[in-house]
DRENPA-3360 file (N, C-alpha, C; in nm, 2 decimals, always signed):
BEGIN
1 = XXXXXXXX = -2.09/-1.93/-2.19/-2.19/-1.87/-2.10/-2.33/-1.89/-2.15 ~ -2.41/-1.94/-2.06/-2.58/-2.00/-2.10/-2.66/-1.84/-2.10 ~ -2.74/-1.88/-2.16/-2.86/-1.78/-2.14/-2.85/-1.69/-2.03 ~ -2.86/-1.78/-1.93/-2.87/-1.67/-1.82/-2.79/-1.59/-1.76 ~ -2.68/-1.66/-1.77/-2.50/-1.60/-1.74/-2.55/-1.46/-1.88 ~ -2.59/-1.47/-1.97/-2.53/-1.32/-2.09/-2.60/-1.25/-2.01 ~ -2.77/-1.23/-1.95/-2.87/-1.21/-1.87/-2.84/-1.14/-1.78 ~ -2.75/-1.22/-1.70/-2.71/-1.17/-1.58/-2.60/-1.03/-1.61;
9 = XXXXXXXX = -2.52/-1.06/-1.74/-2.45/-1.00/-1.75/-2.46/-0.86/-1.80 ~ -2.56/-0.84/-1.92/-2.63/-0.75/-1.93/-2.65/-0.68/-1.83 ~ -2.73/-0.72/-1.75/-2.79/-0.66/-1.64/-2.64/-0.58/-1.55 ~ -2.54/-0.66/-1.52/-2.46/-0.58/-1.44/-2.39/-0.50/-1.53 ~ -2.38/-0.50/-1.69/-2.35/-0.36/-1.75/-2.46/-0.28/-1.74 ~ -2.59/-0.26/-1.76/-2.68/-0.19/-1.75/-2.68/-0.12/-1.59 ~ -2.62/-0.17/-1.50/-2.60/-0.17/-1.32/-2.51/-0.03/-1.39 ~ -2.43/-0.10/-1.45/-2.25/-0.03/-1.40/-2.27/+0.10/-1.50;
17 = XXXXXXXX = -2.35/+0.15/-1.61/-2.36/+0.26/-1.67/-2.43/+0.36/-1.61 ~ -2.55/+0.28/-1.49/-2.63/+0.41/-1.44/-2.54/+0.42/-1.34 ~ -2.47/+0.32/-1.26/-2.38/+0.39/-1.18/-2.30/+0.48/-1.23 ~ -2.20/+0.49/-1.36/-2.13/+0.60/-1.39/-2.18/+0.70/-1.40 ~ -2.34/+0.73/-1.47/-2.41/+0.85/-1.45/-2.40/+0.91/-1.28 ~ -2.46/+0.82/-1.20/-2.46/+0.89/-1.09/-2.34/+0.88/-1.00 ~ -2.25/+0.85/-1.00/-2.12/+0.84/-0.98/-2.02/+0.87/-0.99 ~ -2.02/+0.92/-1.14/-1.87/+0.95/-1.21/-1.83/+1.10/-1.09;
25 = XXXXXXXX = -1.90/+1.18/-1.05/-1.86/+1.28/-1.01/-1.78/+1.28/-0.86 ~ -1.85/+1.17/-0.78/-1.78/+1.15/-0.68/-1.67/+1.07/-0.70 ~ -1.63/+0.98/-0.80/-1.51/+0.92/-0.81/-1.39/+1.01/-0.88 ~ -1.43/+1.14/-0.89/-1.33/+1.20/-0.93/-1.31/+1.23/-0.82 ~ -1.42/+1.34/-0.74/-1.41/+1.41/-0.59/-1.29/+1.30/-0.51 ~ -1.37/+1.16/-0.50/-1.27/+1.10/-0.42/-1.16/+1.09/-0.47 ~ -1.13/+1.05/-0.58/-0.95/+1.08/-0.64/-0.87/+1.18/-0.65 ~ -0.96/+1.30/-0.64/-0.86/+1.45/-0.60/-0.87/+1.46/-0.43;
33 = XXXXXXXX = -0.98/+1.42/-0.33/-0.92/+1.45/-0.23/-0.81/+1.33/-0.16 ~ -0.78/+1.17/-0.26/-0.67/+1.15/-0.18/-0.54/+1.13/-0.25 ~ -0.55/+1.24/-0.32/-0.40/+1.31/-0.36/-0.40/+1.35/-0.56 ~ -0.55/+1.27/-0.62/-0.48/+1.29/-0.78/-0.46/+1.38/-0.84 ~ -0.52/+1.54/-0.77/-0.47/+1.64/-0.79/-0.60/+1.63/-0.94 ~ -0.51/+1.70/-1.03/-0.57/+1.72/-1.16/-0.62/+1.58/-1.27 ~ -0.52/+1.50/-1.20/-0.58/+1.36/-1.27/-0.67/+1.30/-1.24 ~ -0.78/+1.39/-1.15/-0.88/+1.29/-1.13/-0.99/+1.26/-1.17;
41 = XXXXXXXX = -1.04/+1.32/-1.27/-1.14/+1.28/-1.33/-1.09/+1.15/-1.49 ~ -0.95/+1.19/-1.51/-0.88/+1.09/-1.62/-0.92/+0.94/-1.51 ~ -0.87/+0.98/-1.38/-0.83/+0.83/-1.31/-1.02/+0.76/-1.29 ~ -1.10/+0.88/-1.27/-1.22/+0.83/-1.23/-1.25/+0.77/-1.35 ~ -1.19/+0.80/-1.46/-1.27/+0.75/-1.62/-1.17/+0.59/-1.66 ~ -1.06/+0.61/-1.58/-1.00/+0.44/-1.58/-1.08/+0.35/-1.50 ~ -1.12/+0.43/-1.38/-1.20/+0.33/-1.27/-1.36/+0.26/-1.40 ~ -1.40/+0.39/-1.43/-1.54/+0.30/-1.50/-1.49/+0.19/-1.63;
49 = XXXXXXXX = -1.34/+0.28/-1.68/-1.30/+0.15/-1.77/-1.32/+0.02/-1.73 ~ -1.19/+0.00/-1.59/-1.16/-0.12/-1.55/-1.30/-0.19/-1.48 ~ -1.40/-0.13/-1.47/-1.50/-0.18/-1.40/-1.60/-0.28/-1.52 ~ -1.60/-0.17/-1.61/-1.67/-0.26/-1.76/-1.58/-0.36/-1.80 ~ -1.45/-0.37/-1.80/-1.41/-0.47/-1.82/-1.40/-0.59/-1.69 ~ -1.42/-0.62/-1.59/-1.44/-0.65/-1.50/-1.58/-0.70/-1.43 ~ -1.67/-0.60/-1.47/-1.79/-0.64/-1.43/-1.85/-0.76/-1.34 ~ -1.82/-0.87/-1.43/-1.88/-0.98/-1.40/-1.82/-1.03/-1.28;
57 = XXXXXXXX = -1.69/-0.99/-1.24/-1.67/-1.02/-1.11/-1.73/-0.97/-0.96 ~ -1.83/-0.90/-1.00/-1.91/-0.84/-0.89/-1.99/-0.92/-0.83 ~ -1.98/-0.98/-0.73/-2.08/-1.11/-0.69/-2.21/-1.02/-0.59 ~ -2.20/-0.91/-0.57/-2.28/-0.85/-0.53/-2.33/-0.70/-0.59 ~ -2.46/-0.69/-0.67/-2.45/-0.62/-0.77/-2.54/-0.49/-0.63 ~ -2.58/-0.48/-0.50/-2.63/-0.39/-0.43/-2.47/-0.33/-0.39 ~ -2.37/-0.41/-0.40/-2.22/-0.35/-0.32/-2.12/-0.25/-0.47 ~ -2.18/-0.26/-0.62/-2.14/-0.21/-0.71/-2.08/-0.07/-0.68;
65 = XXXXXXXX = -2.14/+0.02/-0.58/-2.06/+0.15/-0.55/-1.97/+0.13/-0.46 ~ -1.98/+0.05/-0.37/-1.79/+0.06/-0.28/-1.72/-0.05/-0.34 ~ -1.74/-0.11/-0.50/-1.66/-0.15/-0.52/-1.59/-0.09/-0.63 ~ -1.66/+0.03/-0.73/-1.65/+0.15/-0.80/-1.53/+0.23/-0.68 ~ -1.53/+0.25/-0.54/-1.48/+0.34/-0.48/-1.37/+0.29/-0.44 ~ -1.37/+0.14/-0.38/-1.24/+0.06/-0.40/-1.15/+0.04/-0.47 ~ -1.20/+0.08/-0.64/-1.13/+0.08/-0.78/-1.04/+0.23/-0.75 ~ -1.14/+0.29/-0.74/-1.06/+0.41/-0.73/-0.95/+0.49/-0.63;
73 = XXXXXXXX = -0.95/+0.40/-0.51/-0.88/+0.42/-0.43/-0.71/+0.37/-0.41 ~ -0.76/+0.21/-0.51/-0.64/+0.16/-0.54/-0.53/+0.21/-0.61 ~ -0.66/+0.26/-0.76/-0.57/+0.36/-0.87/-0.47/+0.48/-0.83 ~ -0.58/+0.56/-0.73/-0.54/+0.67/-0.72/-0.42/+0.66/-0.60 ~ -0.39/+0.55/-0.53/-0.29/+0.48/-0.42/-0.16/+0.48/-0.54 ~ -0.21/+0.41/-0.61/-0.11/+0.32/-0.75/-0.06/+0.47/-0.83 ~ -0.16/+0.56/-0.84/-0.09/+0.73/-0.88/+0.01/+0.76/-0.83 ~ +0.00/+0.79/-0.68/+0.07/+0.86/-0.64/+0.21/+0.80/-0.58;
81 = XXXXXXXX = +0.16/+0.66/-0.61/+0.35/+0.59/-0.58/+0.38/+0.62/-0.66 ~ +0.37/+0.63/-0.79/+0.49/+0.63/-0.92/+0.54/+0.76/-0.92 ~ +0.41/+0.88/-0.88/+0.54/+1.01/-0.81/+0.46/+1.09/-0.68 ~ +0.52/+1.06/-0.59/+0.51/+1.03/-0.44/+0.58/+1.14/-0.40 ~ +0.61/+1.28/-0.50/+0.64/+1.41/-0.45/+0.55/+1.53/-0.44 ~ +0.42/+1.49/-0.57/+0.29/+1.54/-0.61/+0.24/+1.58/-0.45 ~ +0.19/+1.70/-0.43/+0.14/+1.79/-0.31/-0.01/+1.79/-0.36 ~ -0.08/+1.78/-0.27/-0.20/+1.79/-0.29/-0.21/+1.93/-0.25;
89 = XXXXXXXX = -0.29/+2.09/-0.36/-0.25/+2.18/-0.31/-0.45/+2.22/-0.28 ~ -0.42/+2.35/-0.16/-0.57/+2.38/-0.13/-0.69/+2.37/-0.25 ~ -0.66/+2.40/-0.36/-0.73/+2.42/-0.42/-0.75/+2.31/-0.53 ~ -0.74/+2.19/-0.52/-0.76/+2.06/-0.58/-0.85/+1.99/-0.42 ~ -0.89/+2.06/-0.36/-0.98/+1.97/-0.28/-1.10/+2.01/-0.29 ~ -1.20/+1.87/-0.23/-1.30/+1.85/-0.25/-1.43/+1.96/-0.20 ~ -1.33/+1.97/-0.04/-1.44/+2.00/+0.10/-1.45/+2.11/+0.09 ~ -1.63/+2.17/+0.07/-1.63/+2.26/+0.06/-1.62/+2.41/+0.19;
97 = XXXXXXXX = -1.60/+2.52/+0.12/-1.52/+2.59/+0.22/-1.63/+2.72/+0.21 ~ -1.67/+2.74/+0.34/-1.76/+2.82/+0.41/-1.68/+2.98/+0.40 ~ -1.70/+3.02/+0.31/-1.65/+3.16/+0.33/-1.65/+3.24/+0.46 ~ -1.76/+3.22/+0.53/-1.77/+3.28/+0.67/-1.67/+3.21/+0.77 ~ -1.60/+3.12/+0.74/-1.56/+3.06/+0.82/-1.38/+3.11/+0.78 ~ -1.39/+3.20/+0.94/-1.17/+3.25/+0.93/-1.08/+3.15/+0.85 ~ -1.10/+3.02/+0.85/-1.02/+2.90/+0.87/-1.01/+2.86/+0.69 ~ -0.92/+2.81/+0.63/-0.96/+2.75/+0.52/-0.96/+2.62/+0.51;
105 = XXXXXXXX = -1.07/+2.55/+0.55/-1.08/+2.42/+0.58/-1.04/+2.34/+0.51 ~ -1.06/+2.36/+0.35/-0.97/+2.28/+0.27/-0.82/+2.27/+0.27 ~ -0.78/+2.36/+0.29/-0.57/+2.39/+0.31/-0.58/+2.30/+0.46 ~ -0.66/+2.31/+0.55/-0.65/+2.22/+0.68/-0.69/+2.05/+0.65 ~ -0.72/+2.02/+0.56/-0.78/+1.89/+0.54/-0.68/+1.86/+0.41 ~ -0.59/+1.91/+0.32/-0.48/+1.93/+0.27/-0.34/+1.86/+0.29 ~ -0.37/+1.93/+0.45/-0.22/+1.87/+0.54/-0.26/+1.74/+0.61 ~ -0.37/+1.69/+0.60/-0.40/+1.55/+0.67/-0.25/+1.40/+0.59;
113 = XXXXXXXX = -0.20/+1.32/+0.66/-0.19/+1.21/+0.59/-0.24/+1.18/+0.47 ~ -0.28/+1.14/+0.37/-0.35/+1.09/+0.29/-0.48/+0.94/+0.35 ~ -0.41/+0.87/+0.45/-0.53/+0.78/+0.48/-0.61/+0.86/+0.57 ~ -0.59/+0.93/+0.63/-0.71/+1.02/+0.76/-0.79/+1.11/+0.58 ~ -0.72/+1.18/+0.48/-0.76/+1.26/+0.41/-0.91/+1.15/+0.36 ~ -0.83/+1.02/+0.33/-0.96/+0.95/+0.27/-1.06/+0.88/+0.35 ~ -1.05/+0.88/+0.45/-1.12/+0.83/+0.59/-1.24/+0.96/+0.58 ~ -1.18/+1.07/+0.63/-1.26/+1.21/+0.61/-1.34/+1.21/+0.48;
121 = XXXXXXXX = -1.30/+1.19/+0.38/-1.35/+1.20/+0.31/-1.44/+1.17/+0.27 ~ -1.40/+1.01/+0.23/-1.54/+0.92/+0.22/-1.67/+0.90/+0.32 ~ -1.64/+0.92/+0.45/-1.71/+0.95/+0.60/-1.79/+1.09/+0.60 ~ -1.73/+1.21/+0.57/-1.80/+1.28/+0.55/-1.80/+1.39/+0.47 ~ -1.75/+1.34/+0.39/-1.76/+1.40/+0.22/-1.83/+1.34/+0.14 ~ -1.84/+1.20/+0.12/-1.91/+1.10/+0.04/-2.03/+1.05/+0.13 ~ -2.05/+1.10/+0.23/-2.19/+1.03/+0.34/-2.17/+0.81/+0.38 ~ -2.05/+0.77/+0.37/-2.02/+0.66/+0.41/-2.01/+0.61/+0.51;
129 = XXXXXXXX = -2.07/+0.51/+0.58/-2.04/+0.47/+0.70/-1.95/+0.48/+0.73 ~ -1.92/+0.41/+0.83/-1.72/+0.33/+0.88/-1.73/+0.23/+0.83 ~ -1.83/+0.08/+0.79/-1.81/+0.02/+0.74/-1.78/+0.00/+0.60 ~ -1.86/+0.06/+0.57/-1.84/+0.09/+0.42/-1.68/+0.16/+0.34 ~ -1.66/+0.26/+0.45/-1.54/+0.31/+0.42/-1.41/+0.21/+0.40 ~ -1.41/+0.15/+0.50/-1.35/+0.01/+0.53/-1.33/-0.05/+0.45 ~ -1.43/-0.11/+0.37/-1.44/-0.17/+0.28/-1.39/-0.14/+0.15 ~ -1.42/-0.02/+0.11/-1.34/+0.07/-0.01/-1.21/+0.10/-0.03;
137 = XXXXXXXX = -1.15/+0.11/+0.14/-1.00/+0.13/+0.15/-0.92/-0.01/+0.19 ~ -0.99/-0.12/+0.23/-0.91/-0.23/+0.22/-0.87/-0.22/+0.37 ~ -0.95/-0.17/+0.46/-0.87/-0.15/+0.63/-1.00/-0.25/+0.68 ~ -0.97/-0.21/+0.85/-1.08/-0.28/+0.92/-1.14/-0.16/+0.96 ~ -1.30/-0.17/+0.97/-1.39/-0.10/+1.05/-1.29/-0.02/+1.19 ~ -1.23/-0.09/+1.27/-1.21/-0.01/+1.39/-1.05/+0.09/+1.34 ~ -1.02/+0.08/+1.22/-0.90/+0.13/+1.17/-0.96/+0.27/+1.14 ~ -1.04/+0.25/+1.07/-1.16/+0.36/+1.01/-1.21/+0.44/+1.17;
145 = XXXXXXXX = -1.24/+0.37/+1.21/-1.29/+0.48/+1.36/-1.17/+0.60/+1.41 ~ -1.05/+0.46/+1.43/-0.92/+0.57/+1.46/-0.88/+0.64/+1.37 ~ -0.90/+0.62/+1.28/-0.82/+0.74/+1.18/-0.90/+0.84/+1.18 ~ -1.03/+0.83/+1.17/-1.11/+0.92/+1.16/-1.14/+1.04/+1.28 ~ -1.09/+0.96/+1.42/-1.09/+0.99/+1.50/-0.94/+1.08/+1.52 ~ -0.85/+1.02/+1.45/-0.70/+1.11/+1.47/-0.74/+1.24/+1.35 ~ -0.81/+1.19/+1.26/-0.81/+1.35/+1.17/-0.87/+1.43/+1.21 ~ -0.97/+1.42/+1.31/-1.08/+1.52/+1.32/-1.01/+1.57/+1.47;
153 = XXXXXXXX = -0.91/+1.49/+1.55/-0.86/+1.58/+1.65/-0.72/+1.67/+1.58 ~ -0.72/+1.62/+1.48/-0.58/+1.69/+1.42/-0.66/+1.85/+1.40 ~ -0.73/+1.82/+1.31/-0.82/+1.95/+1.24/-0.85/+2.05/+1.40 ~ -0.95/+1.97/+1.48/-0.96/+2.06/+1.59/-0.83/+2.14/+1.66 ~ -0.72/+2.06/+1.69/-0.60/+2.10/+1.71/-0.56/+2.23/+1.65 ~ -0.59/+2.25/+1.52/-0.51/+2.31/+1.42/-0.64/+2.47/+1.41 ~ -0.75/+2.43/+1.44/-0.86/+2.54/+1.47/-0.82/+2.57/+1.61 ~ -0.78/+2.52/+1.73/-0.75/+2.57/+1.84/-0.64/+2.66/+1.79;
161 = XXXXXX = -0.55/+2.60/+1.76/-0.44/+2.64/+1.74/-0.43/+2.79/+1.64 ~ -0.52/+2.81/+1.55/-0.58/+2.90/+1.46/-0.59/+3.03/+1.57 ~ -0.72/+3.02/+1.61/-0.83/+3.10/+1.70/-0.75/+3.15/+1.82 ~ -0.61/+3.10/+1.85/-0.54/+3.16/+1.97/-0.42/+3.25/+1.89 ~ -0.40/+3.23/+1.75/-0.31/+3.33/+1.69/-0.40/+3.44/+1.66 ~ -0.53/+3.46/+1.67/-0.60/+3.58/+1.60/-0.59/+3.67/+1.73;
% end
């Protein structure tokens, strides 16, 4: 590697450390809400491993956070096949919950699928486009619309469905 290649490379370790400062907290959020439960700040601390060791494969150093979120999505995919019994319970989630509000929005965003859970998530938990989302999860943009679109009539469903037992 020439001068410039170490240069370059520097530089995307220096990228990928301030990112874990400002980062590390949402890549746990995101790994507990789509499913790691209590491993998620361990899994968020593999994602910045595997990223330092990897680095240099970042051919775009402005895309370094959805591909930090993409690490973490895989992992935490790759978690929960090896035990695929693990419950994500109300209180390992992210979304926060309005005391005023009858409903406990986290135990309702709980029972989502896991891909609507991370769709929701990243969309409006993490402030992510749909493209972006997309891109972190390995889907297509209009996959991201519908799912997003099926969790959020699920949730309404489930608040109708609420408000008519009280």
């Amino acid at each position: 590697m020439g001068v410039e290649g170490t240069l370059a490379s520097d530089r995307r370790q220096e990228d990928l450390d301030a990112a874990y400062q400002r980062h590390f907290a949402d890549l746990a959020r995101l790994c507990r809400a789509l499913g790691a439960g209590h491993d998620s700040e361990d899994l968020a601390q593999e994602v910045m491993m595997f990223a330092r060791a990897h680095v240099q494969d970042v051919r775009d150093p402005a895309k370094l956070e959805g591909w930090l979120h993409a690490i973490a999505v895989r992992k935490t995919y790759r978690l929960k096949s090896r035990r695929p019994s693990a419950q994500l319970s109300s209180d390992e989630m992210v979304a926060p919950v309005d005391t005023d509000l009858p409903i406990d929005l986290a135990a309702a965003i709980a029972r989502l699928p896991s891909r609507e859970r991370a769709v929701l998530t990243l969309v409006h938990g993490l402030g992510y486009s749909q493209a972006d989302a997309a891109e972190a999860l390995g889907i297509r943009r209009g996959t991201v619309a519908a799912t997003l679109s099926h969790a959020r009539a699920k949730l309404a469903t489930w608040l109708i469905e609420y408000e008519r037992g009280r």
